[in-house]
C-alpha positions as CSV (number, residue, x, y, z in Angstrom):
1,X,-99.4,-8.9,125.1
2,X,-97.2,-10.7,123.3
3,X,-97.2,-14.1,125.5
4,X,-101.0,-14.2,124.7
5,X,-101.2,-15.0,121.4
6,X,-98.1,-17.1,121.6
7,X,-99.9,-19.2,124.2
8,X,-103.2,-19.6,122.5
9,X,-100.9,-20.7,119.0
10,X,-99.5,-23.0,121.5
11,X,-102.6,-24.5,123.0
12,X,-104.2,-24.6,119.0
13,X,-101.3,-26.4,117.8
14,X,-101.6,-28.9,120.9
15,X,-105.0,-29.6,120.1
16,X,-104.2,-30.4,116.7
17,X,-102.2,-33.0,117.3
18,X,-104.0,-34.4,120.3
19,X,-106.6,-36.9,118.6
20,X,-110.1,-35.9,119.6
21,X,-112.1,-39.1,120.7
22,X,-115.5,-39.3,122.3
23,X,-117.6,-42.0,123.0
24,X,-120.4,-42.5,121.2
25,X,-124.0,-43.3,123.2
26,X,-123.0,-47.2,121.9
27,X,-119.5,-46.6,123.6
28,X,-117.8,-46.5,120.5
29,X,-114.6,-44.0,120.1
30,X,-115.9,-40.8,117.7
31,X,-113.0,-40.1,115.8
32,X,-112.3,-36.3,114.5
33,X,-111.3,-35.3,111.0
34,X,-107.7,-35.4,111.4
35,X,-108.2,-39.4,113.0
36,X,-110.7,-40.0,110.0
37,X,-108.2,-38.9,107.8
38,X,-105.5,-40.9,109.3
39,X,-107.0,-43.9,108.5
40,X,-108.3,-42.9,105.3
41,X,-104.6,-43.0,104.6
42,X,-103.7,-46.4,105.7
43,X,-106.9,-48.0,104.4
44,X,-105.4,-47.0,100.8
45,X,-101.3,-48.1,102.1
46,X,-101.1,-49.8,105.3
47,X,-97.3,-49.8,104.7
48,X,-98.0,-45.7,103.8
49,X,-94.5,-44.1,106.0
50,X,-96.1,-41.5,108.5
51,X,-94.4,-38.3,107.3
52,X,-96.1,-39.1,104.3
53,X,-99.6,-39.1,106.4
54,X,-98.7,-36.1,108.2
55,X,-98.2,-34.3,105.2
56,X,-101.4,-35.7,103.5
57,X,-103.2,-34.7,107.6
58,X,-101.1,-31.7,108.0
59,X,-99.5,-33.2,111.4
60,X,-95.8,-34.2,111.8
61,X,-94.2,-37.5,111.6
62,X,-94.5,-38.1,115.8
63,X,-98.1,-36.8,116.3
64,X,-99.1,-39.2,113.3
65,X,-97.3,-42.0,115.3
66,X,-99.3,-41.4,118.5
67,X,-102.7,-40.8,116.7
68,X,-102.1,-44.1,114.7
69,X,-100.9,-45.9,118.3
70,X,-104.2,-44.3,120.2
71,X,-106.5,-45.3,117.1
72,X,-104.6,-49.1,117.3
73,X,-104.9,-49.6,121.5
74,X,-108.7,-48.4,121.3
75,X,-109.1,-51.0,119.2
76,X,-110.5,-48.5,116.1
77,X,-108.3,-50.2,113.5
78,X,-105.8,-53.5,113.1
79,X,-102.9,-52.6,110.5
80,X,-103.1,-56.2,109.0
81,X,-101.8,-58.0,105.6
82,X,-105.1,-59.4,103.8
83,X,-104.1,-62.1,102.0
84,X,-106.3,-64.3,99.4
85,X,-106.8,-67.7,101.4
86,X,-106.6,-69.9,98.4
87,X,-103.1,-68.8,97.6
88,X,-101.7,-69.9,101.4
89,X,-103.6,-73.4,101.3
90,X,-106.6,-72.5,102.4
91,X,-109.1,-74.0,99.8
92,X,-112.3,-74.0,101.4
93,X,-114.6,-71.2,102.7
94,X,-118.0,-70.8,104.1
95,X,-120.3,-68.3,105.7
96,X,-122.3,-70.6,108.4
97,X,-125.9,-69.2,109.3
98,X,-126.4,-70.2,113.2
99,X,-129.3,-70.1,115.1
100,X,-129.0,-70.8,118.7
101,X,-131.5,-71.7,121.6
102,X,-130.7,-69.4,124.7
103,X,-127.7,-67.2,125.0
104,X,-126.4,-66.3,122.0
105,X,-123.4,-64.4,123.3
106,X,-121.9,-67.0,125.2
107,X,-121.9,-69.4,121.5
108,X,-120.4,-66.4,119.7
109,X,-117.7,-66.2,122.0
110,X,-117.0,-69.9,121.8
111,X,-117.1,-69.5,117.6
112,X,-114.7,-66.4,118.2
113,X,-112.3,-68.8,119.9
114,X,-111.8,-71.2,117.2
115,X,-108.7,-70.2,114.9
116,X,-110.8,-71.5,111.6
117,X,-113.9,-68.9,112.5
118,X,-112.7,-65.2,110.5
119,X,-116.1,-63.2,111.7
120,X,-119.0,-63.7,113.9
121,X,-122.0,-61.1,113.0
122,X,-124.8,-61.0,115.7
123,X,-127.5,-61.0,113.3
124,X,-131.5,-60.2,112.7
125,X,-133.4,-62.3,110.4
126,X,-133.1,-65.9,109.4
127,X,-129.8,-66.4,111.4
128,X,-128.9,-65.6,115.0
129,X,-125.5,-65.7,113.9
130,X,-123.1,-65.4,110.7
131,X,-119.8,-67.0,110.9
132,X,-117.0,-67.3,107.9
133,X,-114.9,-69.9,108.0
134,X,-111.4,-70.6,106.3
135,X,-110.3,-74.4,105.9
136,X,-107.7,-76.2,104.2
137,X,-110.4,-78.7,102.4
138,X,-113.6,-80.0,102.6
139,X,-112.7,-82.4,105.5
140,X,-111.6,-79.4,107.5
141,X,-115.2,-77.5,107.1
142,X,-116.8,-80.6,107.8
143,X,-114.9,-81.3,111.1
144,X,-115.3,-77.4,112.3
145,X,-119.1,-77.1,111.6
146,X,-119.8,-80.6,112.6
147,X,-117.5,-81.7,115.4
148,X,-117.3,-78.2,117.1
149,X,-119.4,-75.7,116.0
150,X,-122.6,-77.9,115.8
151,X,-121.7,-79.3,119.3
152,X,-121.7,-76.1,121.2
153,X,-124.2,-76.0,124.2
154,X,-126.9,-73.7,122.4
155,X,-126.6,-74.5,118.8
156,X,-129.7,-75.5,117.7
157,X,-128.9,-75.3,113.6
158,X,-126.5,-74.1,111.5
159,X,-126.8,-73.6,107.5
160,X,-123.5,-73.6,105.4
161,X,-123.3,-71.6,102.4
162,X,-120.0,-72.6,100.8
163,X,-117.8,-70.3,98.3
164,X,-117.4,-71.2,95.1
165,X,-115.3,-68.2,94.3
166,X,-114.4,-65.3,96.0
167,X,-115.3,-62.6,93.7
168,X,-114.7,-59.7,96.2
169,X,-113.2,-58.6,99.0
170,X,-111.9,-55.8,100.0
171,X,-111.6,-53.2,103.2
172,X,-111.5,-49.6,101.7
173,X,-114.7,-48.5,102.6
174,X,-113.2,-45.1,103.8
175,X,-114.7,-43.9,107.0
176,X,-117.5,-42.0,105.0
């Protein structure tokens, strides 16, 4: 009698640790409590240790690390340093409003391609696509949207909305 609840503690505490991912109907990972929580945690620290998480999650230091490693290779999260361009020599930045004639996918993978391009959004509305771009100056954003981006097979127009200054930015949305 014994053994049995021993095994079913066993089996419980597996499960806790294991992360609990489905795919959504999109194919998007579904994340449990204990995953949502996990990045709750590095959303506020990304340098947060991970016995500090599992304490916060109620997991231990090595389950923490494999959740975090499973959440990184599904491609769920990046662990990344956000930096403000203008302090690295990056002077100049736009969102770029495309619209394209034909196959829009094949011009947002050739905007995903080019180091300068931050974000492409697949859009509704005005735009077919949204692009940010990061430049040293003006010459730069000129070359990129005029040498390359407007030359792509399928571009038909692009509108550039240039910063003036970045008022906000930040990725601590949570994972409501």
């Amino acid at each position: 009698m014994h053994s049995e609840p021993v095994a079913s503690r066993s089996a419980e505490h597996k499960d806790a640790r294991e992360p609990r991912t489905r795919e959504s109907r999109n194919g998007t990972p579904q994340l449990d409590a204990v995953s949502l929580a996990i990045v709750e945690q590095l959303q506020e620290d990304g340098r947060r240790p991970y016995a500090a998480i599992g304490k916060a999650v109620g997991l231990s230091e090595a389950a923490v690390r494999q959740r975090v490693q499973k959440l990184l290779d599904q491609g769920v999260m990046q662990i990344v340093a956000v930096t403000d361009p203008l302090t690295v020599g990056f002077r100049r930045q736009a969102m770029v409003g495309i619209n394209v004639e034909g196959d829009t996918e094949s011009v947002a993978d050739a905007l995903t391609a080019m180091s300068e391009v931050e974000y492409v959004v697949m859009t509704a509305g005005s735009f077919d696509l949204l692009a940010e771009i990061v430049c040293e100056d003006d010459d730069h954003l000129l070359d990129v949207i005029n040498k390359r981006i407007r030359a792509l097979p399928g571009v038909r127009s692009t509108e550039s909305f240039v910063y003036l200054k970045l008022k906000k930015q930040t990725y601590m949305w949570g994972t409501r």
